[in-house]
N, C-alpha and C positions, 0 to 999 in steps of 0.2 A: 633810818632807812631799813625795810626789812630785807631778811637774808633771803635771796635762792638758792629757794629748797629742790636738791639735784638728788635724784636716783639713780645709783651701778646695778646694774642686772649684769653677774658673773658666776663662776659657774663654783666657786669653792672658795673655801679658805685656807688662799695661800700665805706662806709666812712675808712671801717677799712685798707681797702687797699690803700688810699692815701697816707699814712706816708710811710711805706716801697718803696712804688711806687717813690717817691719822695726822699728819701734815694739814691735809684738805681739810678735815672735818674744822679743826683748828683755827682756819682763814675764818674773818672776821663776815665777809660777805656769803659764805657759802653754810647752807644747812645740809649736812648728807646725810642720807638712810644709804646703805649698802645689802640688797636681797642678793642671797647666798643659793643658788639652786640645790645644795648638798653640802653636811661640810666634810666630804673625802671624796673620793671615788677609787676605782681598785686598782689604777694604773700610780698612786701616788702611797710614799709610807712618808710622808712628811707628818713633823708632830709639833702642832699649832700650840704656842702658847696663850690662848685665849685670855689671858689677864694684861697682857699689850694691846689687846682695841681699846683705843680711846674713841670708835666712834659708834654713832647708831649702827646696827646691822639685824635681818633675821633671817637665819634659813625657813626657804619656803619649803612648804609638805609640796612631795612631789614625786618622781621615780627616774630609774637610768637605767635608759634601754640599750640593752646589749655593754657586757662587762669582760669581755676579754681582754686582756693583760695592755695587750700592744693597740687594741682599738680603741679610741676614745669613747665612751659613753653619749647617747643624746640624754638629754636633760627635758621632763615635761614637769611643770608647775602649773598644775591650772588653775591655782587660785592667786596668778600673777596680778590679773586685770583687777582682782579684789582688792589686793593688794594697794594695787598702785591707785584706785579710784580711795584709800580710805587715805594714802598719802598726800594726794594732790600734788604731785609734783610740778614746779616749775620747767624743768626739763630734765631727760631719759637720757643715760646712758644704757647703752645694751652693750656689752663685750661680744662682740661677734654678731652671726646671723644666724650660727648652725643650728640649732636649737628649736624645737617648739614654742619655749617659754620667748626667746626671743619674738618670733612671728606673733605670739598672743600680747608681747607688747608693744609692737609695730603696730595693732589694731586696734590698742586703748590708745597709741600716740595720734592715730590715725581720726579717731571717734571726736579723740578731744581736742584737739591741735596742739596738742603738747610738742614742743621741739623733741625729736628725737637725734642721738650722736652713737656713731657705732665707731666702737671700738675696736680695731681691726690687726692681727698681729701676723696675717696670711702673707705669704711672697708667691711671687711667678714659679719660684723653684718647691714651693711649697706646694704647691697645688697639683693638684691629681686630675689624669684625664678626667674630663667630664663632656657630656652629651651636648650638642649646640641647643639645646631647650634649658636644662640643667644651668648653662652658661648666664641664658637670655634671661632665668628666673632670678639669680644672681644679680647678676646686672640693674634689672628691676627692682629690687628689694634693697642694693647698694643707695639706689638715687632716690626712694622715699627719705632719706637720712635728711636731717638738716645741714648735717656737718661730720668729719673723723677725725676721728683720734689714733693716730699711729705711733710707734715707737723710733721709726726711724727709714732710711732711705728706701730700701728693699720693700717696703711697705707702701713707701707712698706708691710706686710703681705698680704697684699690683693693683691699687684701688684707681688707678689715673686708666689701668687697662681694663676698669671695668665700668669707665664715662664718668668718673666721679668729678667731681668739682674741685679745681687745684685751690681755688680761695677760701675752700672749705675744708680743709685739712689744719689740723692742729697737732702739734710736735709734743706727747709727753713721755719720753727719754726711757727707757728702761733702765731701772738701778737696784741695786745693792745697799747696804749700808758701809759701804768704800772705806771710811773713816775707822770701821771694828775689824773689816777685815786688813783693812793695813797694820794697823796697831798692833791685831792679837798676833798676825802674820810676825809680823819680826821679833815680836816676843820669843818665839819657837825656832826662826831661823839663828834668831842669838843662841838657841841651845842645840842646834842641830845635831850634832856629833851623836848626842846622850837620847833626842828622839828617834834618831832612828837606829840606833841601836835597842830601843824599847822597842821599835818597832820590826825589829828583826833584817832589817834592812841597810845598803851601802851601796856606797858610789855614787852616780850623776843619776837623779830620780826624776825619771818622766810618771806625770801626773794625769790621769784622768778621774774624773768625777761627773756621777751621772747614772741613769737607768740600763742598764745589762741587755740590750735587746740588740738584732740587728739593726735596728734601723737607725742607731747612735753611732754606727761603723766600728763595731768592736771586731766583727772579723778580720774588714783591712787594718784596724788595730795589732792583733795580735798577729797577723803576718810581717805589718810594717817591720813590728818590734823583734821578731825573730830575725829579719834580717841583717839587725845591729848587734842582736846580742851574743854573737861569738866574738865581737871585736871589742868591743871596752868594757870597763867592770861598769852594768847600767842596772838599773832595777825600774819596771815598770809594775807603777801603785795604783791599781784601778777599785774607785770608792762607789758606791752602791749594789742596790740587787737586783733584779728581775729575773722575768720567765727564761731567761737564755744563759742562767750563771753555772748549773751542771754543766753544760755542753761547752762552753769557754775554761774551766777547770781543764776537762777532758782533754780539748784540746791542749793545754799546756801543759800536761802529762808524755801526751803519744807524742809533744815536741819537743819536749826535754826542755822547754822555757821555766825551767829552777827560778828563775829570777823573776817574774810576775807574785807579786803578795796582791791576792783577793782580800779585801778589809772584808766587806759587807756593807751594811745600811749605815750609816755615820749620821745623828742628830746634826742639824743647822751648825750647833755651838760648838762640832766638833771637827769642823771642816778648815779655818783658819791651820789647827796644828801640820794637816797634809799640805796645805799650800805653804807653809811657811818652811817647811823641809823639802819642799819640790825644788826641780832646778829648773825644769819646764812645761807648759801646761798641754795638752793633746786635747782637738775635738772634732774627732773626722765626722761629725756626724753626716748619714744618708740625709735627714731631712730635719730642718729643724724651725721653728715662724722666730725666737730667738737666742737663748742659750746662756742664762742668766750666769752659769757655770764661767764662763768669758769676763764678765764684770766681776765677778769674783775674785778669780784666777789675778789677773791686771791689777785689781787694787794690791792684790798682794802683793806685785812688784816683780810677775812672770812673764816669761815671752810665752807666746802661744803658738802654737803649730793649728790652722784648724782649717777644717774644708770650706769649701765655696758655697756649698749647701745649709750654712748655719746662718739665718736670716740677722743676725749681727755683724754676718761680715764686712760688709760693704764700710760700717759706721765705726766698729772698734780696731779692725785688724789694716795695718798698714802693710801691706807687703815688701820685705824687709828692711822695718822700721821695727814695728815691736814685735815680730812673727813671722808666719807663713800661711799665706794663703795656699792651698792644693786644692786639685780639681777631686767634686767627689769620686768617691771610688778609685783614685788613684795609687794604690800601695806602694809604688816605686815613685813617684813624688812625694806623698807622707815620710817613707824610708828616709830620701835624700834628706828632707828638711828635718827630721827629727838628727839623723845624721852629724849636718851642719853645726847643730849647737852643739851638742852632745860634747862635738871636739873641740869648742870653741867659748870657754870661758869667760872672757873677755864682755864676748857677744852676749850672752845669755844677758848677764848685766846691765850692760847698755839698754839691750829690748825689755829688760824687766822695768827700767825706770822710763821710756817708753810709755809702756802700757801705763804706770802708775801715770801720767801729764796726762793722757787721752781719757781714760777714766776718771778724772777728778774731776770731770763737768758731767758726769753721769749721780746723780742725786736724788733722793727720795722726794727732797724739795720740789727739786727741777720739776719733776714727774707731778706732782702736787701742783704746781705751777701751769702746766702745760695741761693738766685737768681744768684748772680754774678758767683757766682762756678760754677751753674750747666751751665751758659752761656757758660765761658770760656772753662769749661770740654769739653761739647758735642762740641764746634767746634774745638776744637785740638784731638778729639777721631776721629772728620769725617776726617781730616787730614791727620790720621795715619792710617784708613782704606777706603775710597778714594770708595768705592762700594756701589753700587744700595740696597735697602732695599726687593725688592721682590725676 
């Protein structure tokens, strides 16, 4: 029986999508090509080890309009439909809609009657006013789809508010590789003592990890944390960099927040050692579609404190079960719940094994798995109905 041969249209190559990627390719019935719009763009310093794709892939020639820090880039490829007419695909994945290259493969799916599946990682709290035309184009361009692909609750909700088809949703799980990060995690909490004394650091260590901009809520961040730390010996470890890391120094300067250690940019392989000496994880972010930093964090066996705003929350954070949910922008709720554990040992434990039960079905497989459905679905659904999408 031959394989279907399925096409990703996505916008980079990320690390966390290799394993799944690679999973997939793997499955006995599925043939993948993976088009690459770029492989970086400027909002990202991740460093891809390229000798871990086990599968097809090529970056398209193409360009990224508009490259400010905190904006995301559009992506055009115009030689997509070339592309895709020399692959013949069985059926398209597209990661999203935002895109030009997306639209110019909407029109080869269109041309050809190729099943198309959009992959969609957008929430309600994610989305940004737009114009009721703007809305109604959306909406449009939703229901050409055959089928989606979500990662999780917060998601389905947002494509059901824009007339999608609930029998047309497919479940493929956002993950990690759970099993390294657990592993290396306790390797490092076994030596704690001696890492954070390498690391210049003591006492009960609140962890974030992630890009340095406002819009991850590192302001109410560094407020929350001001408000704890005249009262216990606390250290807050905040792991990446971006355009807003002078101005956050600054500030913990003119606060006398002594206890904030700025790492900088930390490689993949070097992230288990800070979760593995954390004693709790922090993610207020303003806006986020999901927060892979959360699967992370969990597998290592942490409670999480994280905003409402983080399109994971609905699916990983129990409200007090392994963490704390707060309302965005809340600083005197973030405060409290950071608070709570801080003094509360016992606790931190409990929630840290927790998170490790609720993440242990978060899987690159899973994710693999929940690709392969939504493949084989949408092309035996275009089968059964055999008609034009306009």
């Amino acid at each position: 029986m031959p394989k279907t041969k399925a096409v990703i249209l996505t916008e980079i190559i990320s690390p966390y999508r290799i394993p799944p990627f690679n999973y997939l390719a793997q499955d006995e019935e599925i043939d993948l090509t993976v088009f690459f719009f770029a492989e970086t763009e400027s909002r990202r310093s991740w460093l891809v080890e390229k000798e871990k794709i086990q599968f097809n892939y090529q970056v398209l020639w193409g360009l990224q309009l508009g490259k400010s820090y905190q904006s995301a880039p559009v992506f055009f490829n115009p030689d997509v439909i070339y592309q895709l007419w020399k692959q013949q695909p069985d059926v398209i994945i597209c990661g999203g809609w935002h895109h030009f290259t997306h639209w110019l493969a909407l029109v080869y799916a269109e041309i050809t009657q190729t099943p198309l599946l959009i992959w969609s990682e957008s929430t309600l709290k994610d989305e940004r006013a737009v114009s009721i035309i703007k809305h109604k184009l959306k909406t449009w361009i939703v229901n050409q789809a055959d089928g989606y692909i979500i990662p999780g609750k917060a998601q389905k909700k947002y494509l059901l508010n824009l007339r999608a088809r609930e029998d047309r949703i497919y479940i493929a799980p956002n993950a990690v590789d759970s099993v390294l990060f657990t592993s290396q995690a306790q390797i490092y909490r076994q030596q704690k003592a001696v890492c954070q004394e390498k690391l210049g650091i003591n006492g009960c260590v609140i962890l974030y990890v992630g890009r340095l901009i406002d819009e991850k809520g590192i302001p109410e961040l560094l407020e929350a944390f001001a408000k704890l730390s005249t009262h216990n010996q606390i250290t807050l470890v905040i792991v990446g960099d971006g355009s807003r890391s002078q101005d956050y120094h600054l500030y913990c300067q003119q606060n006398q927040l002594d206890n904030v250690v700025f790492t900088g940019f930390q490689p993949q392989s070097a992230l288990p050692q800070y979760y593995g000496i954390a004693d709790i994880f922090v993610f207020p972010t303003r806006s986020d579609t999901w927060g892979l930093v959360l699967n992370e964090a969990m597998a290592a066996g942490l409670p999480v404190v994280c905003s409402d705003a983080a399109g994971a929350a609905d699916d990983l954070v129990v409200n007090g079960g392994n963490g704390y949910l707060v309302p965005v922008g809340d600083v005197e709720k973030l405060s409290e719940a950071l608070q709570i554990l801080v003094e509360d040992e016992s606790l931190r434990k409990k929630m840290g094994l927790h998170s490790q039960e609720i993440i242990a079905d978060y899987t690159p497989q899973k994710m693999a798995l929940g690709l392969k459905q939504a493949i084989l679905g949408s092309l035996q659904h275009n089968r059964i109905t055999s008609q034009p999408r306009c």
